[in-house]
C-alpha positions in Angstrom: -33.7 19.9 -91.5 -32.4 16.4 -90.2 -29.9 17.3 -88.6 -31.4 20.1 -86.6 -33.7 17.3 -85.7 -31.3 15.4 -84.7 -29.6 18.2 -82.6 -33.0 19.1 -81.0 -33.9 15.6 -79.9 -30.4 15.0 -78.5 -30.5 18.8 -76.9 -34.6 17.4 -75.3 -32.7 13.3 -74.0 -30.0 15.3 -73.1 -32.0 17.0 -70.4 -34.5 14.4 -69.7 -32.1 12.8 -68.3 -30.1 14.7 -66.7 -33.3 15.7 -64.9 -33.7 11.8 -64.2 -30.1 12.0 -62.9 -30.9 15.1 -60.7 -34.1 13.3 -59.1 -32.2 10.2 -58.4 -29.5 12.2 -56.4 -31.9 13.9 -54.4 -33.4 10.4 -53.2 -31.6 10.1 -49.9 -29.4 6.3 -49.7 -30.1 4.4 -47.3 -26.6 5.0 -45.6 -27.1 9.0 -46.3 -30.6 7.6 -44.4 -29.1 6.1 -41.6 -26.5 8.4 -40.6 -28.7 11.2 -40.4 -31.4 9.2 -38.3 -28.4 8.6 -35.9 -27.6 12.5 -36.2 -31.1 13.2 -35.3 -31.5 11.3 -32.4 -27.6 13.4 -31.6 -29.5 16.6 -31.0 -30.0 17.8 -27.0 -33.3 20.0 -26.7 -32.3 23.1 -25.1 -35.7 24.6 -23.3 -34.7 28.3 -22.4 -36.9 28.9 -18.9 -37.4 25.5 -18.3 -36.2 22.8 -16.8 -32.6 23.0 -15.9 -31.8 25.6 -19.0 -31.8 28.9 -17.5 -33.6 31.6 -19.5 -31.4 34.2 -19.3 -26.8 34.3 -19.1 -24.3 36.2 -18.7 -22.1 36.6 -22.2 -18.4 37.5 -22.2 -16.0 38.1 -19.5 -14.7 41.4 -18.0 -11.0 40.1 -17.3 -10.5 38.8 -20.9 -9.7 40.8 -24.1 -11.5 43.4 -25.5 -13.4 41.3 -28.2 -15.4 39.6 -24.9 -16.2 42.6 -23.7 -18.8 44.0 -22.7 -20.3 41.3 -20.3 -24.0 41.3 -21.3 -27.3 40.0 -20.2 -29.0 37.5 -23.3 -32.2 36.3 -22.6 -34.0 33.3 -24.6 -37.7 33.3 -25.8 -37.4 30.1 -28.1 -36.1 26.4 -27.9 -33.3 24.9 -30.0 -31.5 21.9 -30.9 -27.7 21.7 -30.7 -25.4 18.7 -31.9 -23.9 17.2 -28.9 -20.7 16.6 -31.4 -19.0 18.2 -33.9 -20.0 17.5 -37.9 -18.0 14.1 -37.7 -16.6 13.1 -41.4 -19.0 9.9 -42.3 -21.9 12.6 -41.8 -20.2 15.0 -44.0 -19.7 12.6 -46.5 -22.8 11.6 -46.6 -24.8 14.6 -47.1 -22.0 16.3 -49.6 -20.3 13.4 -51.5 -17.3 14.1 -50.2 -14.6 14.5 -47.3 -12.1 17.4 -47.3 -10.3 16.7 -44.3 -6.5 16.3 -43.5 -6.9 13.7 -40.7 -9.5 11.0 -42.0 -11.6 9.0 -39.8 -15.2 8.0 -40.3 -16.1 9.4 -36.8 -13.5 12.2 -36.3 -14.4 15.6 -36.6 -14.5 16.8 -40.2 -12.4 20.0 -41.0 -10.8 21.8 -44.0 -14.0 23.5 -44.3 -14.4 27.1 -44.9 -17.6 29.0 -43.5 -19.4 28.9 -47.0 -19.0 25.3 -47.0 -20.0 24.9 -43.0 -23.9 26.9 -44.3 -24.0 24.6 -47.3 -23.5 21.5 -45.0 -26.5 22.7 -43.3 -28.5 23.8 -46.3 -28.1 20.2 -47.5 -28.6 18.0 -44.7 -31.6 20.2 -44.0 -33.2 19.5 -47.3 -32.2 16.3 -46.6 -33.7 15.6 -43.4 -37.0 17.2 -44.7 -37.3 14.6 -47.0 -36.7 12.0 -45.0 -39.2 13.3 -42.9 -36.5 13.5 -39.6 -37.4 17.1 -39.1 -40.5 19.4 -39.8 -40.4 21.6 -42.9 -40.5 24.1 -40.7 -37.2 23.1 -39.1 -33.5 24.1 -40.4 -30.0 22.6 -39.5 -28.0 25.3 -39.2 -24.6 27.1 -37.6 -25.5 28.2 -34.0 -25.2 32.0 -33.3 -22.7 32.9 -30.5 -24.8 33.4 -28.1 -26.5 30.0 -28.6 -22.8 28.8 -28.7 -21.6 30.0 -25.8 -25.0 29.5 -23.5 -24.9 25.4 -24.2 -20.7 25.6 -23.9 -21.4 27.2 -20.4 -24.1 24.6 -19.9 -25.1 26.7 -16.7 -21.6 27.9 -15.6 -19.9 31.3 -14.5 -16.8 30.1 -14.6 -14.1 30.7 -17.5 -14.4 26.7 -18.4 -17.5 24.6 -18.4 -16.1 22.4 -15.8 -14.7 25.4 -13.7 -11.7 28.2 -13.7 -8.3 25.7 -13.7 -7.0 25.0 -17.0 -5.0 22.6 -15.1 -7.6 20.6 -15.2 -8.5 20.8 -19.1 -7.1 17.0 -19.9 -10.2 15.0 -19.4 -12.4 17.8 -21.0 -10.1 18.7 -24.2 -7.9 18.0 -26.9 -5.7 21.2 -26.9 -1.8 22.1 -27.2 -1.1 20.3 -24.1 -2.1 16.8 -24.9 -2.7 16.4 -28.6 0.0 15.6 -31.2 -2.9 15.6 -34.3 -6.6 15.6 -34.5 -7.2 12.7 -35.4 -9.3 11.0 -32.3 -13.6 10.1 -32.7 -15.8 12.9 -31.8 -17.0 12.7 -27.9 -13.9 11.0 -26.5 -13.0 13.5 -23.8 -15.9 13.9 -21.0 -19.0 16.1 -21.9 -19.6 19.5 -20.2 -22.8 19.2 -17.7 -25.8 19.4 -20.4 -24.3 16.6 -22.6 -22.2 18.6 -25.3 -18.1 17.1 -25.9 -15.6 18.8 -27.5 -16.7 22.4 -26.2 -13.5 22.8 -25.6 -10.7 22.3 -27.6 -10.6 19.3 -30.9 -11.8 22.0 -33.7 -12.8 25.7 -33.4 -16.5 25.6 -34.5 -17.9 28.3 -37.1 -20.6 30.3 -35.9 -23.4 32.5 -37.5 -22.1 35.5 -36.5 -19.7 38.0 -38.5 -16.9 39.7 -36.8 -17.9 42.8 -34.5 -17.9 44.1 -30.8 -20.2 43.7 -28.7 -21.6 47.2 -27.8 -24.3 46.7 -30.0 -24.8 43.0 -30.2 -27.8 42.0 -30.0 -29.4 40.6 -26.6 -32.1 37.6 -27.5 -30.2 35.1 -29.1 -30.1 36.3 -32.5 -26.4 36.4 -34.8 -24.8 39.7 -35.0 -24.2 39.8 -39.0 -22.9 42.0 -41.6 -23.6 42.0 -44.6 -20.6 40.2 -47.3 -18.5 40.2 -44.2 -14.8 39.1 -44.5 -14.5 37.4 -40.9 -16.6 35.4 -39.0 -16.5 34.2 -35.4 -15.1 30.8 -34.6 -15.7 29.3 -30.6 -14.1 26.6 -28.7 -10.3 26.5 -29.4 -8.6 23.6 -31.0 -6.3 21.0 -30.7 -3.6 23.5 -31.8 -4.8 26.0 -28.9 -3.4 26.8 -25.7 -5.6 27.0 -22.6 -6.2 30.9 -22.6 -8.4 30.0 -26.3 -10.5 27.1 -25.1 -12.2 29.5 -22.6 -16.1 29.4 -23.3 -16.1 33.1 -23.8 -13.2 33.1 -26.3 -13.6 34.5 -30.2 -11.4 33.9 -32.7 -12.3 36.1 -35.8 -11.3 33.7 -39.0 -11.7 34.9 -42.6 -14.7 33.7 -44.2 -12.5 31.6 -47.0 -10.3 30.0 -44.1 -9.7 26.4 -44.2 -7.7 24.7 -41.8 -7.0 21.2 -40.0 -8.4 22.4 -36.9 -11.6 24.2 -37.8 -14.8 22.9 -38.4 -18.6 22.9 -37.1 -21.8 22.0 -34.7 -24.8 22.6 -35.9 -28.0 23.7 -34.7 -32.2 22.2 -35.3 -34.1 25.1 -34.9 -37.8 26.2 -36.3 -37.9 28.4 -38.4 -39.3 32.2 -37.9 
């Protein structure tokens, strides 16, 4: 009788504590505190209709491959949030414990991340955020579809860049194949596109919400395109591995949903929820 005593009160300390430990880890440090305070204030308010935001753009490109194709009106009827960087690594780290990247840097881009691990970023700083009372509980951090992608990369633009049609002229903009020998610089060190958004172009291709597929059927409002337990998922904005014909703002590369690589990683968006 003793001993199952003992093993039941060691069973009942066991898990008092481990509930202790579980409530202490979800009481956001005042670094995980600061860091997201300064990723926060990092977020441009995109106003659809308003302003200088357009409501409505035109997705794709009819003289690119088939995967941009066809060119299609997408029209806006909400607001959103998007990062005006990449997920640098001291933010990662911070909300997940941990930093899985290849080229370390406290301010560079994280990558090495595959898309499950780009969601549960999101999930976490969300929760995270909530608590901290930096966002509305109706609010979520999360991947931006393409659409939403692609209407802040274009910031306004028709062109195949955000800063016009001459890759000649992708230097100041981008780290790509023809000026970077590792990623390894601080997020927003090449100049912004014209709403306020860097590395559009080139540094990391960025994860999206959206699984692969054409877009025949895509939808039209702003809304992923997503199948269910899909295998690939769409990644935007080229790399520093990329040669100009990827960094285009309609490009899509289709990556497997396990893929982790050196030049892939994310920007996220603040958006209320439905």
């Amino acid at each position: 009788m003793k001993s199952v005593y003992t093993l039941t009160l060691f069973f009942t300390v066991a898990i008092v504590l481990n509930s202790m430990t579980d409530s202490l880890r979800a009481e956001p440090t005042k670094q995980q505190q600061e860091l997201l305070e300064i990723f926060r204030k990092e977020f441009i308010e995109i106003t659809p209709g308003k302003g200088k935001y357009p409501k409505s753009f035109e997705m794709g490109r009819n003289d690119a491959g088939d995967k941009e194709q066809p060119v299609r009106k997408v029209s806006f009827g909400y607001s959103f949030g998007i990062a005006k960087y990449e997920v640098p690594q001291n933010l990662w780290e911070a909300v997940l414990g941990e930093n899985p990247s290849r080229w370390t840097g406290p301010r560079n881009s994280v990558e090495m991340l595959d898309y499950k691990d780009a969601v549960k970023f999101c999930e976490q700083a969300t929760a995270l955020m909530r608590e901290l009372k930096l966002i509305k509980d109706n609010q979520v951090i999360r991947l931006p579809s393409e659409a939403e992608w692609e209407y802040t990369a274009r910031a306004g633009t028709k062109t195949v860049y955000s800063f016009g049609d001459d890759a000649e002229d992708l230097g100041p903009y981008a780290w790509f194949s023809g000026n970077a020998a590792g990623n390894d610089p601080p997020v927003g060190a090449k100049k912004p596109n014209n709403w306020g958004l860097y590395d559009v172009h080139g540094y990391l291709w960025e994860w999206c919400l959206d699984s692969d597929g054409g877009y025949k059927d895509a939808p039209t409002d702003g809304r992923p395109q997503l199948t269910k337990d899909a295998e690939r998922y769409i990644a935007r904005g080229g790399s520093w591995k990329s040669k100009p014909p990827e960094l285009t703002s309609s490009y899509r590369l289709a990556a497997p949903a396990g893929a982790k690589a050196d030049d892939l990683g994310l920007r996220c968006v603040l958006a209320t929820q439905k």
